[in-house]
VMD Tcl script that draws the C-alpha trace (Angstrom):
set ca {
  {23.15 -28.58 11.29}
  {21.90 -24.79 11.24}
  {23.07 -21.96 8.41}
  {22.31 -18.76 8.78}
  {24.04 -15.84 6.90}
  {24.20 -13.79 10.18}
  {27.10 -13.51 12.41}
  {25.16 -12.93 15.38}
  {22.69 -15.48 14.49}
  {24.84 -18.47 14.61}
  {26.31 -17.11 17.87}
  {23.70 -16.70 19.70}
  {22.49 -20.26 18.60}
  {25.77 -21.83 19.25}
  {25.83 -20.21 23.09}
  {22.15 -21.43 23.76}
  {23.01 -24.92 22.22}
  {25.88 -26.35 24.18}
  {25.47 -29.81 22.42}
  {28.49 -31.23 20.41}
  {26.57 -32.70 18.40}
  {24.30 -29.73 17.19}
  {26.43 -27.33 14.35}
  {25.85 -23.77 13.85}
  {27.57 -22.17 10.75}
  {27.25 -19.10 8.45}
  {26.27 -19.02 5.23}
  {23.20 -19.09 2.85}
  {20.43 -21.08 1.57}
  {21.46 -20.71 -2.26}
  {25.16 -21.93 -1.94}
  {24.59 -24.90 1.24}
  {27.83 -26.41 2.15}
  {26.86 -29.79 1.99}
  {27.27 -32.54 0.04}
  {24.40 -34.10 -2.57}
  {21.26 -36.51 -0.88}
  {22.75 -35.77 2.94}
  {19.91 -34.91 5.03}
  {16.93 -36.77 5.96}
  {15.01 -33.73 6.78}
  {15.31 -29.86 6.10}
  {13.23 -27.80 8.72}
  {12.95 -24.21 7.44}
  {10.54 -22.67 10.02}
  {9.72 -19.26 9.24}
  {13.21 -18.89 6.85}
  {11.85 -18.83 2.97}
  {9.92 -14.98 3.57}
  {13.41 -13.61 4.32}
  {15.51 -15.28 1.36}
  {16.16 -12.39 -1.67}
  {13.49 -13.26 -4.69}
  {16.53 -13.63 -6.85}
  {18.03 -16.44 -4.69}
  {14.35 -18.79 -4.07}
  {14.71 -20.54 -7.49}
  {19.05 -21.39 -6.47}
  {17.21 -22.26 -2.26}
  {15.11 -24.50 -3.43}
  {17.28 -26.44 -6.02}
  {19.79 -26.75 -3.28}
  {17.56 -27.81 -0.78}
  {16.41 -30.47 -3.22}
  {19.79 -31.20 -3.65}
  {20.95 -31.70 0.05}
  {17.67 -34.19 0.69}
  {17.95 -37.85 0.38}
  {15.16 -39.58 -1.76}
  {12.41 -40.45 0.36}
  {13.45 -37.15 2.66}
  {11.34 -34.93 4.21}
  {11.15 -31.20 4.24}
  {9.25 -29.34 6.81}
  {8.16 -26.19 6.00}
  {6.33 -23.53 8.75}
  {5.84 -19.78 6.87}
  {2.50 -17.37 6.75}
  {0.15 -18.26 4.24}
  {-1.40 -15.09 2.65}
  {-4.64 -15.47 0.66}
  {-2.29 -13.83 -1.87}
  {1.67 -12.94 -1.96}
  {2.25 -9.78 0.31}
  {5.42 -8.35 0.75}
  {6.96 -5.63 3.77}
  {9.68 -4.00 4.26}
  {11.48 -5.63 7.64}
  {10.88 -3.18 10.96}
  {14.70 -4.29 12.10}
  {16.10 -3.09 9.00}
  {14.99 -0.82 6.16}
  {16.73 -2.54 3.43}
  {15.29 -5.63 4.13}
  {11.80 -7.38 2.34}
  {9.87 -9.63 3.59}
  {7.95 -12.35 1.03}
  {4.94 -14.04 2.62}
  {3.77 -16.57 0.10}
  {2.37 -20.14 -0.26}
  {6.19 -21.69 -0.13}
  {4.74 -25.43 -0.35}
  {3.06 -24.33 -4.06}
  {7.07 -23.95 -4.92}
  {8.55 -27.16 -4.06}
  {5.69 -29.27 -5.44}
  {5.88 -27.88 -8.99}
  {8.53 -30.36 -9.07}
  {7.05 -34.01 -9.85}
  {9.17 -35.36 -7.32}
  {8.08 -33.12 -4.11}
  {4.99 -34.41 -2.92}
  {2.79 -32.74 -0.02}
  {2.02 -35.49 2.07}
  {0.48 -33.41 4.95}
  {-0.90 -29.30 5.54}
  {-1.96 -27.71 8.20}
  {-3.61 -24.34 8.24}
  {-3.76 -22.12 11.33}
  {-3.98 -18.53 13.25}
  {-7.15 -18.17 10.33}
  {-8.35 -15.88 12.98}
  {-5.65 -13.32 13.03}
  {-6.37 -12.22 9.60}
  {-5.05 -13.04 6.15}
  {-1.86 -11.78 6.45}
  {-1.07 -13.76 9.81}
  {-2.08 -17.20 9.38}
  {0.23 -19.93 8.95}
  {0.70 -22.64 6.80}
  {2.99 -26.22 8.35}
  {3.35 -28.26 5.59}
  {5.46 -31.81 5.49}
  {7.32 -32.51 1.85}
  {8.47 -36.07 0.69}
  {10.91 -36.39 -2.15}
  {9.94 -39.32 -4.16}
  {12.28 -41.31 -6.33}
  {12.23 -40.37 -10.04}
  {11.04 -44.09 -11.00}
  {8.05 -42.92 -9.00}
  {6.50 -40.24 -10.66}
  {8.15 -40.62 -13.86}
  {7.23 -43.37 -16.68}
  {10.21 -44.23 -18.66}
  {9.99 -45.04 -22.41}
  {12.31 -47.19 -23.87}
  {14.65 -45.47 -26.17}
  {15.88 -48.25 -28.12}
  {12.58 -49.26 -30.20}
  {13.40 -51.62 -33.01}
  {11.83 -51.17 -35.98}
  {9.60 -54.17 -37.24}
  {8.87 -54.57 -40.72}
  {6.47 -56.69 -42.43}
}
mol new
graphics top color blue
foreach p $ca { graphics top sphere $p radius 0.5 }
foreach p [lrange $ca 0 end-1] q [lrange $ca 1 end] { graphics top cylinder $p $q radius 0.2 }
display resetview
């Protein structure tokens, strides 16, 4: 399954991917079509720089959504020594965010980076890349649960 919110984009995917059993369909990262714990793995290679700042928080939490415990999500961006953003060349009214995206997903207990890779050091800070591999961990995992019903003991 792809999403991409443009037209174009999902035709030209769907013309170079005759497969029937590859789908292509429009939309956007904040509002997937999908029902809860469905995928096994998210791939979002080079996709989280272009998504609106006030739709990441929404893209994330939906992405978290969509992933089955014990999922994986792949994640290929730029890593910056610090946030940088650009205004796209294609199109004016258009930012680009070039940020450490894997920082994001593991503030939650249950997204784990189980493997980084750093590369293209060489071509300067604003060029390298960052492929990182997310597992999402069942809650009984990370979290310790109390018991809630204590009984009091008295003497």
């Amino acid at each position: 399954y792809g999403i991409d919110p443009g037209k174009e984009s999902i035709e030209t995917a769907q013309n170079n991917n005759p497969e029937t059993n590859i789908f292509f369909q429009q939309g956007h990262s904040h509002n997937l079509p999908y029902a809860d714990n469905s995928f096994d793995v998210i791939i979002l290679s080079m996709v989280l720089q272009w998504i609106p700042r006030k739709y990441l928080i929404k893209t994330i939490a939906e992405i978290d959504r969509v992933l089955k415990t014990d999922g994986i999500i792949y994640i290929q961006e730029f890593l910056p020594n610090k946030s940088i953003t650009s205004v796209s060349r294609h199109n004016q009214d258009v930012f680009i965010f070039k940020d450490d995206y894997s920082s994001f997903f593991v503030t939650f207990p249950w997204l784990k980076e189980v493997s980084r890779k750093v590369d293209k050091i060489e071509e300067g800070e604003d060029q390298q890349r960052c492929t990182s591999i997310i597992r999402k961990y069942e809650i009984e995992d990370v979290y310790f649960f109390k018991n809630a019903s204590k009984e009091k003991q008295y003497d």
